[in-house]
N, CA and C atoms as a LAMMPS dump frame, in Angstrom:
ITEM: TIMESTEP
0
ITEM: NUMBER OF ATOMS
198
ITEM: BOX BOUNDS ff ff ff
-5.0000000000000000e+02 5.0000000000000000e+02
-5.0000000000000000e+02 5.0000000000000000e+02
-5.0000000000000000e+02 5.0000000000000000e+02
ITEM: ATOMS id mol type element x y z
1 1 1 N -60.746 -178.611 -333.113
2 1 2 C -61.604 -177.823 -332.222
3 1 3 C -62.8 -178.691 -331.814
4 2 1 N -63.013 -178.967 -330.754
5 2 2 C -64.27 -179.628 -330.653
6 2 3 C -65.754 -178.76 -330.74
7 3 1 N -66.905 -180.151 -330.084
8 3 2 C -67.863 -179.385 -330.445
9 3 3 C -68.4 -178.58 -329.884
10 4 1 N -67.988 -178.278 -328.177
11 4 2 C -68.476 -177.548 -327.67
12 4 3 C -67.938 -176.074 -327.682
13 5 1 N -66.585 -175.964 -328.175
14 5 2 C -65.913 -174.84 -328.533
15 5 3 C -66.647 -173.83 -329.719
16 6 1 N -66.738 -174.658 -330.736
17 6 2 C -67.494 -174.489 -331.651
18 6 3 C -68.904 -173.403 -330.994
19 7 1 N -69.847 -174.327 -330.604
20 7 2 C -70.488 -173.803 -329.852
21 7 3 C -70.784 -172.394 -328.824
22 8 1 N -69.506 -172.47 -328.2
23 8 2 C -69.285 -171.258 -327.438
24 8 3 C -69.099 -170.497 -328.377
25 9 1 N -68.142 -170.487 -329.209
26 9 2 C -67.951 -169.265 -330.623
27 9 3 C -68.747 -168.851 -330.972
28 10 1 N -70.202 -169.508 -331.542
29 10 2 C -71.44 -169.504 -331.95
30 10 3 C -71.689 -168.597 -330.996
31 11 1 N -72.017 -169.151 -329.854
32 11 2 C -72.426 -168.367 -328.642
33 11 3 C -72.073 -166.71 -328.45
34 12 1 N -70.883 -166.683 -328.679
35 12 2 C -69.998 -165.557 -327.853
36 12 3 C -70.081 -164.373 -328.991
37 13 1 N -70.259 -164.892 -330.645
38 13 2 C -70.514 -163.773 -331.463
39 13 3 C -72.023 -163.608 -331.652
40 14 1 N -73.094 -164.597 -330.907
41 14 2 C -74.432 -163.992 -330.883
42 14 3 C -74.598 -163.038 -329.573
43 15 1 N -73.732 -163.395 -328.884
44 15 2 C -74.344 -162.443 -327.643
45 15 3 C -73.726 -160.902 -327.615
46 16 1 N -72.198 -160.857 -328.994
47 16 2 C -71.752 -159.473 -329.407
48 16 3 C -72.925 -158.539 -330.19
49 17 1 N -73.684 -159.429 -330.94
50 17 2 C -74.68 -158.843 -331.537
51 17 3 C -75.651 -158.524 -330.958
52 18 1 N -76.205 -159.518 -330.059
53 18 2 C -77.92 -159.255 -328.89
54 18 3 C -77.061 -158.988 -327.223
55 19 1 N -76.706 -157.674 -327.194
56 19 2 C -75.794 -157.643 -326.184
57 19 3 C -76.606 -157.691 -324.933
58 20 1 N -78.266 -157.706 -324.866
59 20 2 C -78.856 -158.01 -324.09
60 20 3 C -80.437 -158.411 -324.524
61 21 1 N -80.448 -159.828 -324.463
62 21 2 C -81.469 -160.289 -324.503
63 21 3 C -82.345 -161.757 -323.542
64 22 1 N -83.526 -161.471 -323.745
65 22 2 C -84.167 -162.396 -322.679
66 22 3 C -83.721 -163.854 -322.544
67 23 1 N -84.528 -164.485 -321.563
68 23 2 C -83.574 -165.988 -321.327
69 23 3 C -84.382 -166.521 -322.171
70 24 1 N -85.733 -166.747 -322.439
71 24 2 C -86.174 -167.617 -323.425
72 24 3 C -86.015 -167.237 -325.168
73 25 1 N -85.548 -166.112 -325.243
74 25 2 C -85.414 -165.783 -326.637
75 25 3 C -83.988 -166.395 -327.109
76 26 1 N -82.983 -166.075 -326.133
77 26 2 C -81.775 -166.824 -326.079
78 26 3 C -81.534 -167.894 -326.205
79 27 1 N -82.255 -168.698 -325.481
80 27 2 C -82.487 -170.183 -325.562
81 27 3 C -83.119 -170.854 -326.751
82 28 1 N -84.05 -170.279 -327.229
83 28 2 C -84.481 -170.41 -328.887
84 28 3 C -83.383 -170.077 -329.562
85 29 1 N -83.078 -168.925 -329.763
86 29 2 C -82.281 -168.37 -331.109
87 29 3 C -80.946 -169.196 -330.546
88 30 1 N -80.238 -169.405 -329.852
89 30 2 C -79.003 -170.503 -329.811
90 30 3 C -79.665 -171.675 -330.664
91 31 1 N -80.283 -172.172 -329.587
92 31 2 C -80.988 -173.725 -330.733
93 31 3 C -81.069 -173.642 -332.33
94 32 1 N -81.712 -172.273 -332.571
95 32 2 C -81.853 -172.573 -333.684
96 32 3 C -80.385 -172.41 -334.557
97 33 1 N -79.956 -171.594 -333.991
98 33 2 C -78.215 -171.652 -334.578
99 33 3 C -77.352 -172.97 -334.81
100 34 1 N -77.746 -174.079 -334.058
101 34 2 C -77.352 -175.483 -333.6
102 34 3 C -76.767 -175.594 -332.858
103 35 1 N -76.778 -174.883 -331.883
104 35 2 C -76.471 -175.377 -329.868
105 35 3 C -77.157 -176.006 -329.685
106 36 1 N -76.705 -177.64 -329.17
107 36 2 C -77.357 -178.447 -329.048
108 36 3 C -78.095 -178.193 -327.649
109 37 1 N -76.932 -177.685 -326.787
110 37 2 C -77.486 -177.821 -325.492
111 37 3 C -77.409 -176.373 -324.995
112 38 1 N -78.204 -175.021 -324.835
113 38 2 C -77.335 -173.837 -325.161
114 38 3 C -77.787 -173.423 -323.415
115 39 1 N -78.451 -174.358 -322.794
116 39 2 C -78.105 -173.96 -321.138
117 39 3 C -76.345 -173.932 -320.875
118 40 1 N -76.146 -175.22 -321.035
119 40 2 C -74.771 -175.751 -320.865
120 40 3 C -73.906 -174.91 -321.559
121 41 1 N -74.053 -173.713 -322.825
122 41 2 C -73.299 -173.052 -323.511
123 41 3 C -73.019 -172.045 -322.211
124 42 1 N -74.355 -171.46 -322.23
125 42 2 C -74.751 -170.211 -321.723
126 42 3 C -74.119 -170.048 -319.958
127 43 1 N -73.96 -171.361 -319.716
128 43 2 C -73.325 -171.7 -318.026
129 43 3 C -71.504 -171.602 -318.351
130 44 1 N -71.572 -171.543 -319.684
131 44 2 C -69.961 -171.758 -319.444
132 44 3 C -69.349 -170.254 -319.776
133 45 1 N -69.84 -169.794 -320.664
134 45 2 C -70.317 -168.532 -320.873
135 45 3 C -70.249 -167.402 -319.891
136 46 1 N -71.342 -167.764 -318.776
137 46 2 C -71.226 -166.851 -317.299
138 46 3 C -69.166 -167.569 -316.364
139 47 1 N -69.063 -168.423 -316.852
140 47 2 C -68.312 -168.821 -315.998
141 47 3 C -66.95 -168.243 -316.074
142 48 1 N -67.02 -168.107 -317.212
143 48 2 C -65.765 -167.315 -317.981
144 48 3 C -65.825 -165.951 -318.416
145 49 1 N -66.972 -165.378 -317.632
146 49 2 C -67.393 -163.956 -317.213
147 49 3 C -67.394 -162.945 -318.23
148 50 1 N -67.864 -163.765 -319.895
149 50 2 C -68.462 -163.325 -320.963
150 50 3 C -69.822 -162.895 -320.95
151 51 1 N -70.975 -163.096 -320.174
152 51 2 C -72.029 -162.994 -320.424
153 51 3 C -72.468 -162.881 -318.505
154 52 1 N -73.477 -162.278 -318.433
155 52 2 C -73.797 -161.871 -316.784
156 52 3 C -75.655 -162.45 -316.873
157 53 1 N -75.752 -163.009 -315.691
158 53 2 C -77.257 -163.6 -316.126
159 53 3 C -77.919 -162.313 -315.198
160 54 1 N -78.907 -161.337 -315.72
161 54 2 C -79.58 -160.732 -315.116
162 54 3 C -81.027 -160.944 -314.591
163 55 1 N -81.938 -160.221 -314.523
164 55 2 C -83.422 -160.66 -314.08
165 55 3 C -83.654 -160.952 -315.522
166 56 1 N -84.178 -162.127 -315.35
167 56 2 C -85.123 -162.627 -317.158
168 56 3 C -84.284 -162.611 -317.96
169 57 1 N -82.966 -161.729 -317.972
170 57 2 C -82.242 -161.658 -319.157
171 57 3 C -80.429 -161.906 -319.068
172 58 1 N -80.198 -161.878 -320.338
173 58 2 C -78.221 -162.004 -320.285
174 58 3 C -78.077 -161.575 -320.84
175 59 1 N -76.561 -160.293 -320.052
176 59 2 C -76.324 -159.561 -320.746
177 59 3 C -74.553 -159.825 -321.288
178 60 1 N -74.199 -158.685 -321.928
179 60 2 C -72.863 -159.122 -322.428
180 60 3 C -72.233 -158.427 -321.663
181 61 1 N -70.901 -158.608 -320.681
182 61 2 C -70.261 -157.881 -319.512
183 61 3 C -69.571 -156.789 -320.51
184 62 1 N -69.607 -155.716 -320.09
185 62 2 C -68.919 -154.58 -321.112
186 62 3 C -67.379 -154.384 -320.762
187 63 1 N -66.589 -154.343 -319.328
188 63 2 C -65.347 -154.621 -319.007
189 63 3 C -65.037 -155.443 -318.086
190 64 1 N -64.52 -156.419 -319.564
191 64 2 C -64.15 -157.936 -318.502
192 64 3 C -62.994 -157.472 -318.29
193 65 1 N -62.953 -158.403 -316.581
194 65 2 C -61.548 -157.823 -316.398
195 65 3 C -60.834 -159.804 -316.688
196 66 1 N -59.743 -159.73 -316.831
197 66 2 C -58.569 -160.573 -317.641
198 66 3 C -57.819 -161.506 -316.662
């Protein structure tokens, strides 16, 4: 598994827990988890239409569609 997978995992079960929280709190609490780079998480994240970037904040999409 590499490391950015890793990462997203990290990612994808913090954002099940903070199903909506701000962009700079996000950006801390990833880091401190050890996302090295957690813009670059958080972009891959929206891309794969796990996470929705709102005003100030990201939220967790409630029905992804597949």
């Amino acid at each position: 598994m590499s490391e950015d997978q890793k990462e997203i995992e990290i990612a994808i079960k913090y954002f099940k827990t903070n199903i909506s929280v701000g962009e700079l709190i996000a950006l801390r609490e990833l880091r401190a988890l050890g996302i090295k780079n957690p813009e670059k998480i958080i972009n891959k994240l929206i891309e794969m239409g796990i996470i929705e970037h709102g005003e100030g904040c990201y939220n967790l999409v409630r029905n992804r569609k597949e």
